[in-house]
Phi, psi and omega in degrees: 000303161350281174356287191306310211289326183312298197287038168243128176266074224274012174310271203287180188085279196279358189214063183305180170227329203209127134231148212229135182236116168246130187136180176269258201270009175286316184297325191285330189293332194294322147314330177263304130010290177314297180306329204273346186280326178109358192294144188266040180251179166275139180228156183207102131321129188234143182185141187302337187210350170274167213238309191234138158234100156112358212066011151280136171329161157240149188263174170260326191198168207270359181256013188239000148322126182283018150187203162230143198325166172265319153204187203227114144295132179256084194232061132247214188326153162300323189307305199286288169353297170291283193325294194294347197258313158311309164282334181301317177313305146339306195278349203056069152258149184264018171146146185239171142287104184258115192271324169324140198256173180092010156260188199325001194268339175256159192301305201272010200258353219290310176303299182347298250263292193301323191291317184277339164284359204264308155334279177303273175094210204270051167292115142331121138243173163262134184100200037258199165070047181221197187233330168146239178216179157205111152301065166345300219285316200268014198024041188254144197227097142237114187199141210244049174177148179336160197186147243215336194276177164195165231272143200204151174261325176214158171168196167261163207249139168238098178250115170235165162273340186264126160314272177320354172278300187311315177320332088032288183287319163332326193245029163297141161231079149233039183069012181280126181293101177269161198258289212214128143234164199175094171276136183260357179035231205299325195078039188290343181231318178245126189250183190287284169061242128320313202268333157288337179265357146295326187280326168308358166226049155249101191287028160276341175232134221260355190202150179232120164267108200260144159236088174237120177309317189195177169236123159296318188226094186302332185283327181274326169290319184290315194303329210267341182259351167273337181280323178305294170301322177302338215243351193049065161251115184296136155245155191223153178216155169267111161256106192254128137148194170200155220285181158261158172219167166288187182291314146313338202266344192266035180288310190238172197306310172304328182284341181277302183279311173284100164242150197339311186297328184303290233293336191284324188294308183299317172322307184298335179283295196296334174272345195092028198241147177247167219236163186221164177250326156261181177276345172305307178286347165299292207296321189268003152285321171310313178301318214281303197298309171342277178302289225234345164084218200263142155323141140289302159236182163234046157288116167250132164253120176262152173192136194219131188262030165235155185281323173306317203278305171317323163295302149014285188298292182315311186317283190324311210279343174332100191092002177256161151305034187240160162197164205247143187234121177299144208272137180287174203304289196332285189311300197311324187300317187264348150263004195242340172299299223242032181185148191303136170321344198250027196213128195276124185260075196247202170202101048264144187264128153241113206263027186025183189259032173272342185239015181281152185072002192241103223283339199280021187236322188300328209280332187278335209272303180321293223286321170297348151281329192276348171262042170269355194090336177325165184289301222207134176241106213265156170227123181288120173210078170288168144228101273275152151327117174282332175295333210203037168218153133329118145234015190296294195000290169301311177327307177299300207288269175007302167321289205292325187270001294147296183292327202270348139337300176308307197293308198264026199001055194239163194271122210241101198233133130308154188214088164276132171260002160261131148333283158004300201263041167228100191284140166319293184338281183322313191277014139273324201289325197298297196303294174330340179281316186092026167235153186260123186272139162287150157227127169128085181323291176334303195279310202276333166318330206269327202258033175222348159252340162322316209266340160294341156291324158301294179308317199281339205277305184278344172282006180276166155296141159330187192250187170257154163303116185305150190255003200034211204288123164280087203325308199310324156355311166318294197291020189071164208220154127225180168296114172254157172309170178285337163302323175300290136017270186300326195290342161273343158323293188310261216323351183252002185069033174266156178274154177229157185298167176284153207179164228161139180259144185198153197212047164180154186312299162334281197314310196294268176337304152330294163340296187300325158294315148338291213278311184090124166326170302324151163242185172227129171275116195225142125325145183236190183127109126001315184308320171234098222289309159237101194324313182279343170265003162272034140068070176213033190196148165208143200253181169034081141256123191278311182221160192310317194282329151292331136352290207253342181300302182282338180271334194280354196262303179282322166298340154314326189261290246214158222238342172240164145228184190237131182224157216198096168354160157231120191252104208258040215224348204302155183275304192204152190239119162266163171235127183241093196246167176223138165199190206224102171279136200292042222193298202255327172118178208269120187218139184255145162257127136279174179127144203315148186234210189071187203272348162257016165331298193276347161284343173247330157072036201236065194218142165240155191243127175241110147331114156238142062250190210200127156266174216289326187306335191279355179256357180243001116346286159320261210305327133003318192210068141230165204268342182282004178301310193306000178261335174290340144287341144148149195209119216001101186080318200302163171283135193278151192294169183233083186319293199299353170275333180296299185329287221307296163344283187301332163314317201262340173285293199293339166303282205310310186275004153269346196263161193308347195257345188289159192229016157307101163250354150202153189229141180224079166290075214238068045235160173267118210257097180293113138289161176290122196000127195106328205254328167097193206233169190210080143348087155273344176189141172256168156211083165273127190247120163249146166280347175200161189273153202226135177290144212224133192280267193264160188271311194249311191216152171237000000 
């Protein structure tokens, strides 16, 4: 299907000429709507018994149409919904809107569902259970209810699955230009996608704003977001709901800790899209990406004339990826020129109200902070109420903050911080300015590091090509012991502690002297998965009579153990897990490991296939780095045997022979530099069994 859905062709779809509305009173607002919008194409009702819609002809059947449509509302039964989809199709129509509900979203629709893709074949449609598009820029509307938007020469694209969210955003006044909505409802055949890959190539739209539930074809998403990026067209996306996973996969600490939103964040990192948590932080990344496309960093110079706001700024910026850059002495200089002795020269600035009203000294105050360079330089501005307040005031800072954009070409946003208090008007004329307008302290931060993020996203190497899902996954898993477990480690040339497989006190004891104090004492058993909170392990055994005391206690239970070094020298104990999501295909987790792992919750997620820079990358931002470098006197970790490590997994769980469907290497033990890493405990999950080398000893 995949195949097919590549080749859609959604040109007549998103930039109709003719349109054909079939239904009663959902087809007729969709007429009314067109006109009122303006488009200057053909619309052709169609209805069985009605003459005029809208004061438009109305057709009797799709056979008295005078062509065929580019494209068709559908708003009647789903039964009827497949006929008529069939028959467009039949004519080379270029694509419909299936407005009907009752397909896969319901118990009885799932076939429907398959039937109406089958209908279409490679006709676009949208939905079904969705409400349509609307074409800001051309005025083509098919949508079968009020809408908040109005004719734009340029602007940005809004794609959801939920109909009633985009409706929602259409009636935002906080100035943002839309381009294009497009609810995709079930997605049974053209998906967000398709729908990015139709928009990449109208260069009126500067930015694309995502709402997605889940990802249906991840491969296709990628091909569609690499056009994206050939194209600088930035994406910012919300992403809500979580993946299914199967029944089997929750075995281990990785199935556990990786859970679909990480895997959904690194997917979004890996396409270039930044991810926002809310719709408020949607709308104002979208202005910002509008106006100014993606960041280069995220240094902001703020500036305000209150001491409250500036404190404000500093608080919001605490824990983000933002920072206030201390001014070098020029800079300190050159701002300290354009304000009263009695004014403290920092950054967030508060340049007090000794210069309000005066544009040519605010215009001086500006234009020397926006020529420190910041990525993005923001001015804290409400505004008065239009019923019943003055703004002559506001006009000089307004004036001034306009010129010195100009003069400095530098990147320039109003910052109101109740929404409110920025009127849509305004919040046009600024973008017409090439200032981005803000609403929000919060929102516009969110939307700065979003947009610094893109930027830093596009200055990496392309990513590798996702290899997407691996079905035999599906197809059940089990588990091998840990002895099974190491002995495929070994066999990949990862190192494992020195060991003996043993099934007696006697056996335990022999072991050991081979080996030498200290040992780790184990259970071998399928059964277990963590070893440490079932009393099934015991470390720093010192001497024989503790030997035998801990194997006659687990042999009481267990019919093998495992006896082992104890590798006492580790820098830091990591966790290395591989699995395989049922959405995205096969991710590595990294992150402290050891028995409090799922409590520090101190993990990162890598996509694979993965370069080496993406695992140092990863291992970067996890908060135990500063001990792999070493932290205050201890010995630094020996990183380059870990890189080597991950390198050497992820080659193996990509290649045609591997039979991994989840790996948990728990803890993995970074020595000090020189000394390599040492696999202390497996949990290995196979889809299928692999002949397996050694039995007795490593």
């Amino acid at each position: 299907m995949h195949a097919e859905q590549s080749a859609l062709d959604l040109e007549r779809l998103f930039r109709p000429k003719t349109v054909a509305v079939f239904g009663g009173r959902e087809a007729a607002e969709v007429v009314r709507q067109c006109i009122r919008l303006g488009f200057p194409g053909e619309i052709w009702p169609v209805h069985p018994r009605h003459n005029k819609v809208a004061g438009r002809r109305c057709y009797r059947d799709i056979s008295e149409l005078p062509g065929a449509p580019d494209v068709s509302f559908i708003g009647v039964n789903r039964w009827q919904t497949i006929e008529i989809v069939a028959e467009l199709r039949r004519i080379d129509g270029g694509g419909a809107v299936c407005y009907a509900s009752g397909f896969s979203e319901s118990e009885d629709g799932k076939q429907l569902q398959a039937e109406l893709v089958q209908a279409a074949g490679n006709m676009p449609i949208l939905g079904p259970n969705c409400y349509g598009l609307i074409n800001y820029l051309d005025g083509a509307l098919l949508w079968p209810d009020q809408h908040g938007g109005q004719r734009v020469k340029r602007g940005v694209a809004l794609f959801t699955q939920s109909s009633n969210i985009l409706l929602n955003l259409t009636m935002q006044t906080r100035g943002l230009p839309i381009a294009y909505v497009l609810a995709l409802g079930n997605q049974a055949q053209t998906d967000v996608a398709h729908a990015i890959e139709a928009v990449v190539a109208d260069d009126r739209v500067t930015a694309v704003g995502l709402h997605v539930e889940g990802f249906s074809d991840v491969q296709t998403l990628e091909r569609a977001s690499r056009l994206a990026r050939d194209r600088h067209l930035p994406m910012v996306a919300i992403k809500a709901g979580s993946s299914v996973r199967g029944a089997g996969l929750a075995l281990s600490h990785t199935a556990s800790l990786a859970g679909s939103d990480q895997v959904a964040d690194a997917l979004l990192d890996r396409l270039g899209i930044a991810r926002v948590r809310s719709l408020d932080s949607l709308i104002e990344t979208l202005k910002l990406l509008h106006v100014h496309g993606p960041l280069s960093g995220s240094r902001i110079g703020s500036m305000s004339c209150s001491g409250g706001e500036a404190m404000l700024m500093a608080d919001a910026a605490e824990g983000r990826d933002v920072s206030f850059p201390e001014f070098s002495s020029d800079q300190y200089q050159q701002v300290r020129e354009t304000l009263s002795e009695l004014v403290t020269v920092s950054n967030p600035l508060d340049y007090h109200t000794f210069n309000w009203n005066d544009e040519e000294k605010l215009y001086k105050t500006y234009r020397a902070m926006l020529s420190c360079g910041f990525d993005l330089s923001l001015l804290l501005l409400d505004f008065p109420r239009q019923d019943n307040c003055q703004w002559d005031t506001w006009h000089p800072a307004m004036n001034a903050i306009e010129r010195a954009a100009q003069d400095t070409g530098q990147h320039t946003a109003i910052l109101a911080s109740l929404p409110e208090n920025l009127p849509e008007s305004t919040a046009s004329d600024f973008i017409n300015c090439g200032i981005a307008p803000l609403c929000g302290i919060e929102q516009a931060l969110d939307a700065v590091e979003a947009a610094a993020k893109i930027g830093y996203l596009w200055r990496q190497a392309p990513p590798l090509m996702l290899p997407g899902v691996i079905t035999e996954i599906r197809q059940g898993s089990f588990i091998v012991d840990e002895w099974e477990g190491k002995a495929w480690l070994s066999e990949l040339g990862l190192a494992v502690p020195r060991g003996r497989l043993v099934r007696s006190i006697e056996e335990s004891v022999e072991a050991a002297g081979d080996i030498g104090f200290p040992v780790c004492v184990k259970a071998c058993d399928v059964s277990l998965t963590h070893k440490s909170d079932q009393l099934a392990v015991t470390l720093n055994v010192s001497n024989e009579q503790h030997l035998r005391d801990s194997a006659e206690r687990l042999l009481a239970h267990y019919d093998r153990l495992i006896v082992e070094e104890m590798i006492t020298d580790a820098v830091v104990e990591l966790i290395i897990g591989v699995e395989h999501d049922p959405q995205v295909g096969p991710c590595m987790m990294l992150g402290t490991g050891g028995i409090l792992v799922e409590l520090l919750q101190d993990v990162q997620i890598v996509l694979l296939p993965a370069r080496r820079s993406e695992f140092e990358s990863a291992l970067a931002k996890l908060r135990m780095m500063p001990l792999l470098k070493g932290f205050r006197g201890t010995s630094q970790g020996d990183t380059v045997a870990l890189l080597d490590c991950l390198e050497t997994l992820s080659s193996h769980i990509l290649s045609a022979t591997s039979s991994v469907s989840e790996l948990d290497i728990n803890p993995m033990l970074v020595r000090p530099l020189g000394k390599g890493v040492v696999a202390a405990d497996v949990l290995l999950s196979q889809f299928h069994k692999p002949l397996s080398g050694r039995r007795d000893s490593v």
